[in-house]
C-alpha positions in Angstrom: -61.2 -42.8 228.3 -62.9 -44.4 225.6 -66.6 -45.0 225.6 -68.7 -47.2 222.9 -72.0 -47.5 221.3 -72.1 -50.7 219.3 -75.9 -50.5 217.7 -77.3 -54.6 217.7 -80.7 -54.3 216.8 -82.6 -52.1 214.5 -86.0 -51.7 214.4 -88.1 -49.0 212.5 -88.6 -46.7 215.2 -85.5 -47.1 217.7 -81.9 -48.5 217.7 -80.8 -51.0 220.6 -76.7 -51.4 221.6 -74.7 -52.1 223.9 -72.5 -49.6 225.6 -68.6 -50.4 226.4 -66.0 -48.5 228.7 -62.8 -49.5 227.8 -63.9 -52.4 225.7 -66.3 -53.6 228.5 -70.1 -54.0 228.5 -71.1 -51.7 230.5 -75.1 -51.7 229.7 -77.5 -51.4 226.8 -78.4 -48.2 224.7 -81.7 -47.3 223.3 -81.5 -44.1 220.9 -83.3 -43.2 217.9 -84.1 -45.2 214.5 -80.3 -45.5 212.8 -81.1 -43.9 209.1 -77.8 -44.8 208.0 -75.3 -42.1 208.6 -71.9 -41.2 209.1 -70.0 -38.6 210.6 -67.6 -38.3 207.3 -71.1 -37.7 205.1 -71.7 -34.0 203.9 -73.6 -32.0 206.7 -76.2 -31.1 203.9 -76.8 -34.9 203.5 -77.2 -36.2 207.1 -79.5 -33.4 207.7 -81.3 -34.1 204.5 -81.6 -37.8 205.5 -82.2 -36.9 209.6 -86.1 -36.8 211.1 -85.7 -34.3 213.8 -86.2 -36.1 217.0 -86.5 -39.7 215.4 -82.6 -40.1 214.2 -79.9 -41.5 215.9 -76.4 -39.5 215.5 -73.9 -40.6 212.6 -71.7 -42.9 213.2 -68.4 -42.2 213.9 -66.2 -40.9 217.2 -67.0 -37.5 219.1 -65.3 -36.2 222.1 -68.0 -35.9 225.3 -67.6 -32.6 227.2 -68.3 -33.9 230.9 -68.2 -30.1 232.4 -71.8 -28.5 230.6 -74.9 -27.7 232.8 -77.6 -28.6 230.8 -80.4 -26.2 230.9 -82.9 -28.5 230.0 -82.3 -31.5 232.6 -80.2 -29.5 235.0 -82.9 -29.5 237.7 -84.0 -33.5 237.5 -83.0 -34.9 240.6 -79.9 -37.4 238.4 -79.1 -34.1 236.6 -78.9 -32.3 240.1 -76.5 -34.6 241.6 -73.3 -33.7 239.3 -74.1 -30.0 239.3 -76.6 -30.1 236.6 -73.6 -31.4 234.0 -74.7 -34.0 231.8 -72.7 -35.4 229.1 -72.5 -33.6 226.3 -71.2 -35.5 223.2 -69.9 -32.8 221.1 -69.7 -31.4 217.1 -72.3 -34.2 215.7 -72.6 -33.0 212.6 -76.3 -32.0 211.6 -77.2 -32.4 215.6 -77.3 -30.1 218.1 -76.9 -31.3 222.2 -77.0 -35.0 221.8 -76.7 -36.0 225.9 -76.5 -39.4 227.7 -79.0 -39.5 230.0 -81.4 -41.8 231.8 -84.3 -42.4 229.3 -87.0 -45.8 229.2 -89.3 -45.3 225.7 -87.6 -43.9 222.3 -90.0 -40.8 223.1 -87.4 -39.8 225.2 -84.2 -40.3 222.9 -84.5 -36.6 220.9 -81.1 -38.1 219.2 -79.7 -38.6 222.7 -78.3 -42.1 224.4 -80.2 -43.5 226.7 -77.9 -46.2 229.3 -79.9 -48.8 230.9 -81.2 -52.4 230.7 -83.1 -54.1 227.6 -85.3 -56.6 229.7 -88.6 -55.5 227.6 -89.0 -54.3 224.0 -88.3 -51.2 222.8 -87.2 -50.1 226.4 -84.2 -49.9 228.8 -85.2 -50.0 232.6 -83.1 -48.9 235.1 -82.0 -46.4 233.1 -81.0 -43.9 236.6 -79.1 -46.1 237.9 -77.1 -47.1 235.2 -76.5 -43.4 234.9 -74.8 -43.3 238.5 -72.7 -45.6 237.9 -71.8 -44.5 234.7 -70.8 -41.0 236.5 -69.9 -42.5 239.8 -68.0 -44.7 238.8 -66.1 -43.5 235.1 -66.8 -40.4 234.1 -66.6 -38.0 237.0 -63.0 -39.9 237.8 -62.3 -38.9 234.7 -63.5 -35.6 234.9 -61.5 -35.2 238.1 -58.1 -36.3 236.3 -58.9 -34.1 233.1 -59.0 -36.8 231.5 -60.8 -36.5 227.5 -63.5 -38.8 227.0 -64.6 -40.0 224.1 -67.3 -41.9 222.2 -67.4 -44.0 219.2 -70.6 -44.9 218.0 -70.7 -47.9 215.7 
């Protein structure tokens, strides 16, 4: 399965995009303030260049592990539902546990994807139930097949 971030609109302290599956607009992103980076830079540079907590990942395409319990969210009641697995998009250079998860202000991001809807600035509302159906309806089908899933962020 092939999942898509394509970041539209940059503003100095968040990053807003739309999100595809399988070439289809699925819902809006927020995530961190895009600094510019790539996943083919050096490691030493994108971590020179990251703000811990106030960076969106490099772009580029990462596989997402669907089957990791998350210790930090694995007891929020959308985290619950699936076992405590969250997505998990995986080897981000310079990053460590970048997650799609249900998020509203870019307090929130850490680096991570929030899915949702971008009706008011800065934010995405309905960000939980975008997440269902994002795992409802793609992505724990595709973890039933064994399917790999993976992102391209762009």
């Amino acid at each position: 399965m092939e999942l898509k971030v394509k970041r539209k609109w940059f503003k100095p302290t968040y990053t807003i995009g739309w999100f595809l599956v399988e070439g289809v607009r699925f819902s809006d992103t927020l995530e961190d303030k895009d600094r510019g980076l790539t996943q083919d830079m050096p490691e030493w540079e994108i971590i020179k260049k990251k703000c811990y907590g106030y960076t969106a990942i490099p772009k580029g395409r990462y596989l997402v592990d669907l089957d990791t319990v998350s210790p930090k969210f694995k007891n929020r009641s959308w985290a619950a539902k699936y076992g405590g697995r969250v997505p998990w998009i995986k080897d981000v250079p310079g990053f460590n546990r970048i997650l799609i998860h249900p998020l509203t202000t870019p307090n929130e991001t850490d680096g991570c994807i929030g899915v949702g809807e971008n009706r008011v600035k800065g934010k995405i509302l309905n960000s939980q139930r975008a997440y269902f159906d994002l795992m409802d309806f793609y992505l724990e089908p595709a973890r039933n097949r064994k399917e790999k899933v993976w992102i391209t962020i762009e």
